[in-house]
N, C-alpha and C positions, 0 to 999 in steps of 0.2 A: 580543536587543536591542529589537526590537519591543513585546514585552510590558513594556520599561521606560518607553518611549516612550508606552507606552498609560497608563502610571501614570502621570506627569506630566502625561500630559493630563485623567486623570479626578479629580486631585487639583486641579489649575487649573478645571475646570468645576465643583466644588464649594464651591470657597474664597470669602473674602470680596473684595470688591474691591479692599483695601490689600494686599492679597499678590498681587505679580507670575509670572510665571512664562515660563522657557524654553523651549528645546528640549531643553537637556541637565544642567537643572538648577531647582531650584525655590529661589526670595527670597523671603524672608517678614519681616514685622516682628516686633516682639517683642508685638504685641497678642495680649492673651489670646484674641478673638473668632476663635475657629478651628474649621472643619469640616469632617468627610470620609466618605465613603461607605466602609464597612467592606465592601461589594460588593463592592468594585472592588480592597480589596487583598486578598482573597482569590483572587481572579481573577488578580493579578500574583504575589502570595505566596507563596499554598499550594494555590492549583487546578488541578487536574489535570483537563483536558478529553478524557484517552483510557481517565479510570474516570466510570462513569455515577453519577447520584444513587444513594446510600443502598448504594455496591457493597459488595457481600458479603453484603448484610440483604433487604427487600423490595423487591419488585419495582417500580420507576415506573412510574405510571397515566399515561398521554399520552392529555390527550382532544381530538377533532380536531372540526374544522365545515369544510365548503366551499361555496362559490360558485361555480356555472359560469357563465360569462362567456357561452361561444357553443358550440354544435357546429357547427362549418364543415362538416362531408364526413361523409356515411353510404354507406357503400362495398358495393352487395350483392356484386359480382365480387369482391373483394378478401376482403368480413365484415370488416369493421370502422367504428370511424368515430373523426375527430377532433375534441378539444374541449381545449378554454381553461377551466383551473378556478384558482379560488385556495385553496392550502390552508394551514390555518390549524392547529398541534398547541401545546399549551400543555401543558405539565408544571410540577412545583416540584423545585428545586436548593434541600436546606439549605444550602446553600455558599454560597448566591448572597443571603442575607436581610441588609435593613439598616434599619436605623429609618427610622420617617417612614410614611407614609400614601400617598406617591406613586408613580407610576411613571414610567420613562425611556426613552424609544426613544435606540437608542444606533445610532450609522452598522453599514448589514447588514454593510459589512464584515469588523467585528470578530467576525462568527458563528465566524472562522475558530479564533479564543481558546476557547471554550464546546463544551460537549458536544452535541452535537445527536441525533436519530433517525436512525435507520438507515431511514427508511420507502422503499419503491418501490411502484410501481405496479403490480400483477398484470398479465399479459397485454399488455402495454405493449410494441408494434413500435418506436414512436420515440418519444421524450419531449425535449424541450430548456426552459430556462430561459431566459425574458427577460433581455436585459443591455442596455437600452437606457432610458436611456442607463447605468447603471450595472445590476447585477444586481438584478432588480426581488424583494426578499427585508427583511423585516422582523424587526427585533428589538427587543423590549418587552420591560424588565424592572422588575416589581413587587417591593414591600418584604416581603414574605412569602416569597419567592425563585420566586415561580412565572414561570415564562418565555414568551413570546406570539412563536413563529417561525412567519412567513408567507411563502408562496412563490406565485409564477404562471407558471403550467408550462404547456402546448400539449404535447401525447401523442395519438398513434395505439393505440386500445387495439382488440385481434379482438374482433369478436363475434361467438358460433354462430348462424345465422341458419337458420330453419325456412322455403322457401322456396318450400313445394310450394301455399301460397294467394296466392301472390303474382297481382295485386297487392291482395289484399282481408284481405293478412295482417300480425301484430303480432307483434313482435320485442321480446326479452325482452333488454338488457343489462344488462351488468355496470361497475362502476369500484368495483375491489378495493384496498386499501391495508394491505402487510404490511410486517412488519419483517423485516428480511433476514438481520442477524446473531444478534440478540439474541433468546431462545425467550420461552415466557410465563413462564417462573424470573426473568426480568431483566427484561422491560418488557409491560406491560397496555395495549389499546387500546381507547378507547370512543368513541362520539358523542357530544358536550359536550351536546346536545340532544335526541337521540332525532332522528326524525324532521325538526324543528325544525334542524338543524344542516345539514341541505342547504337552499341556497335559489339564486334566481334557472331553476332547472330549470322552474318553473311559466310562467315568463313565455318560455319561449323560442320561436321563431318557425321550423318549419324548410320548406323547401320543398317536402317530399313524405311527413313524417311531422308528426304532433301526439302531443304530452308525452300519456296517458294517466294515467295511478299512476306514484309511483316509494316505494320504502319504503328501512330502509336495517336491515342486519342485522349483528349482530357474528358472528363464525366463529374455529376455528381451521384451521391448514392445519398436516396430520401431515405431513413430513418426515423425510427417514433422518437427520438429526442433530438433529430434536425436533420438538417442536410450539410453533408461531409463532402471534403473535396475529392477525388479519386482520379488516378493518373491509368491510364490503359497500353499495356503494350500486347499488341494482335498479332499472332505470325500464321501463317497457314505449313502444314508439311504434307507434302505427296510422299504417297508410299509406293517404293522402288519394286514394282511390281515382276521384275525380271525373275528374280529369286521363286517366286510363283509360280510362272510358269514353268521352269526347269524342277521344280518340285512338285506338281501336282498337276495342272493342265495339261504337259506334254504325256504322263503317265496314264492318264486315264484316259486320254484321245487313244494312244497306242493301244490299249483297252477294247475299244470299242470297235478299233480295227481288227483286232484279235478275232473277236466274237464273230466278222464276216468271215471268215475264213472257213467256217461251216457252211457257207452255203455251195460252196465248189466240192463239196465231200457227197456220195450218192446218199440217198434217204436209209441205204442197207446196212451201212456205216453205223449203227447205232453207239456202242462202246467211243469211239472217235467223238462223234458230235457230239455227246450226251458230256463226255469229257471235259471239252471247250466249251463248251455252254456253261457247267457249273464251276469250272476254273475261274472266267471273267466274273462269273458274276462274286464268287469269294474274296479277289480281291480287291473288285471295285468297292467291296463292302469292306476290306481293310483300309482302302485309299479314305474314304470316305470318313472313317473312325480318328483316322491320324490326322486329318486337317482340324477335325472337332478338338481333339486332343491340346492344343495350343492356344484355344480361345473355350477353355472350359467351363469357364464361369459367364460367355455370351452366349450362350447357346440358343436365348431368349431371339437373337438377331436373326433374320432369313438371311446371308449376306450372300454375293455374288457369287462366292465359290460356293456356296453347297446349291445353288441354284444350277451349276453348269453341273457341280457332282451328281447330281440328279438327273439332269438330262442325259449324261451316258451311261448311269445306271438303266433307265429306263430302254435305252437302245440295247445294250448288252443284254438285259431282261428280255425284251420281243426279238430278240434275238432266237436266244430260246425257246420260246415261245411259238415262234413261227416254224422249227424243226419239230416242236411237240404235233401243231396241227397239219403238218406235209405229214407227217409219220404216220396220223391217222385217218388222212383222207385217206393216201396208200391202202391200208391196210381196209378199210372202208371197200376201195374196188377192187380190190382182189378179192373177197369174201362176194360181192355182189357178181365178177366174172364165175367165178365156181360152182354159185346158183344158178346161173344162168346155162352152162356146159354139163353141169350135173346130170340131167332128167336126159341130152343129146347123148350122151354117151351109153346110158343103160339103155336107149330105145337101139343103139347100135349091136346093141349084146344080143338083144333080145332079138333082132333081125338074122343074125347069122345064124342063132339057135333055132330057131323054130322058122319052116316055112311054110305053115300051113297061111292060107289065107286068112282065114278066120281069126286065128289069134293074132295076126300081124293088124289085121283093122281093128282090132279090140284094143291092141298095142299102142295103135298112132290115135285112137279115138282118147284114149286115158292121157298118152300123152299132151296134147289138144289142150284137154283139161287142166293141165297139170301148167303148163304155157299160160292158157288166158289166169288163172289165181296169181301166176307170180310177177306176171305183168301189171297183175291190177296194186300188188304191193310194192311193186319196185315202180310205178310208173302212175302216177292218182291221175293224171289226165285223160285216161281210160274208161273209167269210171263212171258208170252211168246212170245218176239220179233223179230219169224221167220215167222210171219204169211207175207204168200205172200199179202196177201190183205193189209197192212200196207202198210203207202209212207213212202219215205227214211227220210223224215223229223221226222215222230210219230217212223220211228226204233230209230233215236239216241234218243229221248227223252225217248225211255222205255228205252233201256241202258244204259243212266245217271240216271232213277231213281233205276233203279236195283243195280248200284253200290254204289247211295248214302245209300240204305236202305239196304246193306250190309254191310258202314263201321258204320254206325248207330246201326246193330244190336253189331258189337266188342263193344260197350260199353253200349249197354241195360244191366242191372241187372236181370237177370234171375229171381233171389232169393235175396229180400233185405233183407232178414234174416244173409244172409253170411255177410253180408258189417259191422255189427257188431262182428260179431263173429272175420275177420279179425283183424280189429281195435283192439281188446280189446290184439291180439300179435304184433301188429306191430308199436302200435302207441311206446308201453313201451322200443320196441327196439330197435326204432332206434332215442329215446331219450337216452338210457342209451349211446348207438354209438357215436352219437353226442359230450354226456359231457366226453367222453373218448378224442375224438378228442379236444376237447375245451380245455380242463386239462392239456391236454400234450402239447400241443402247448403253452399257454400263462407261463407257466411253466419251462417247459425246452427249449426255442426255443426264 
């Protein structure tokens, strides 16, 4: 009943003025001056909108162009992102040909009469069509029968996202367009322009990416019930890596800087250093939490930044670290001076007290003694494990303490004065070394 309804009215929209027309019936005068689109009664007639152009012979060419409107949301947690495109497929229907020169946008409604494409979206999590205020869908038809069907669609399409440069890195999408039912024996897909057939992508504006390159590829896609046509449009985005540094790279360098600032402070300074040592390292441990914070659900990813976040944790840590062992070599030689002044001091008491001779050589003979035992602990190069009077068993035992307290002294601190002095050139350079390596690498490479 509908498609009679639609003849009536596509006969009325072409006729001459003096012919009136119903709803359920068409009045005409007996004037010879009469017109009609032979479209339109093929369309009510003899068209069959559920066999494609040319079925059973060659295949229809559908060639498409789009415009993207916007991409709202680029989703690293999720991979994906959404956008707003118009798309635009024109084919020709011999069905559909009628004299004249012109073409006719007919209400989208009537697409429901017409054969259309089967196209979908590859990769497509959610896709919906505008209907505001009606279904926002276009239909043009030309006198050759070629057909002009446009759509404006918003889709959530995945994208693989390579995440381990993030955030100095560039992501490679996809927005594929295949036919669902019909293989390439029944319908052919191309870009009406090549490259030229996408636009609006060059002008888009995003908040944390810029349009790079985009190309656009034809493909087929092999399936267990054939091979499908498939149209590919590729864009790359770089991410506007400025934003990163003024949020996390410059904060955690300043960081790191911080942390030197202890080696200028004397080793007596304990409260002070001990201070600045666990301040950086707290909030390098906040800084570090708040970048995670944002890509919660990749946490799976090593990516650049927690790679550089780690390397000035770990500075600000031996930071620390290096005031824990100055503190305790210190403390190390002064205990060893004390023993050493200790036994000089009482042999001075005991001099001024007493002057008999006797007791004074009794005095310097005990202290003698007292000299070679703390020499022989403080000092294992003394030690003498050729004494024949030794058994074989006490020989090796002095000669494994002799060479433990050998490799023990290669890293006694002589002077924990130096251990700062070091630090305050070598921590700076072989951070600056570091973010040369780092820079170049994530960068060029």
């Amino acid at each position: 009943m509908f498609c009679r309804y639609f003849y009536f009215f596509s006969l009325c929209l072409f006729l001459p003025t003096q012919r009136r027309c119903s709803l359920g019936h068409v009045s005409s005068s007996h004037s010879s001056d009469t017109a009609s689109l032979p479209g339109f009664e093929n369309l009510t007639m003899g068209y069959n909108k559920y066999l494609r152009p040319y079925f059973g012979g060659e295949p229809v060419q559908i060639a498409m162009s789009l415009d993207i409107a916007s991409i709202s949301s680029i989703s690293e947690s999720d991979m994906d992102y959404t956008a707003t495109i118009y798309l635009r497929q024109r084919w020709t229907d011999p069905r559909l040909v009628f004299q004249g020169n012109k073409s006719f946008t007919v209400d989208a409604r009537l697409v429901e009469l017409l054969w259309v494409p089967d196209t979908y979206i590859v990769e497509s999590k959610r896709s919906f069509l505008h209907d505001v205020t009606v279904g926002n869908r276009l239909i043009r038809l030309f006198s050759n029968g070629t057909i002009l069907y446009a759509l404006r669609i918003t889709t959530t399409v995945a994208c693989n996202m390579d995440l381990s440069k993030y955030p100095m890195d560039t992501q490679t999408c996809r927005l594929q367009l295949e036919s669902w039912g019909y293989d390439e024996n029944d319908v052919t897909f191309t870009w009406l322009r090549g490259n030229d057939s996408v636009h609006g992508i060059e002008k888009l504006r995003l908040s944390q990416y810029a349009v790079e390159r985009y190309y656009t590829l034809v493909s087929k896609s092999q399936q267990e019930t054939g091979s499908y046509p498939r149209l590919i449009l590729q864009f790359e985005l770089r991410r506007n890596v400025l934003y990163f540094i003024l949020e996390t790279y410059v904060p955690s360098t300043l960081l790191v800087m911080l942390s030197w600032v202890s080696f200028w402070i004397t080793l007596d300074s304990v409260p002070a250093r001990t201070c600045i040592g666990v301040t950086t390292v707290l909030s390098m441990t906040t800084l570090m939490i708040g970048s995670r914070s944002s890509l919660s659900k990749t946490n799976c990813f090593i990516k650049a930044i927690d790679v550089y976040l780690g390397i000035c944790f770990s500075f600000i840590f031996g930071a620390l670290v290096e005031y824990a062992v100055a503190h305790y070599s210190s403390s190390q030689n002064c205990a060893a001076k004390t023993l050493q002044e200790g036994p000089a001091n009482d042999l001075t008491k005991e001099m001024e007290e007493v002057n008999i001779a006797n007791i004074l050589n009794s005095s310097l003979s005990s202290y003698k003694q007292k000299i070679s035992f703390s020499s022989i602990e403080i000092s294992s190069d003394n030690i003498n494990c050729s004494d024949l009077t030794m058994k074989t068993r006490e020989k090796i035992k002095c000669v494994l303490r002799n060479k433990i307290h050998r490799i023990i002294g290669y890293f006694t601190i002589q002077n924990p004065s130096n251990v700062d002095h070091y630090s305050k050139l070598l921590f700076p350079l072989l951070f600056m070394l570091v973010n040369v390596f780092y820079w170049a690498y994530y960068l060029y490479f």
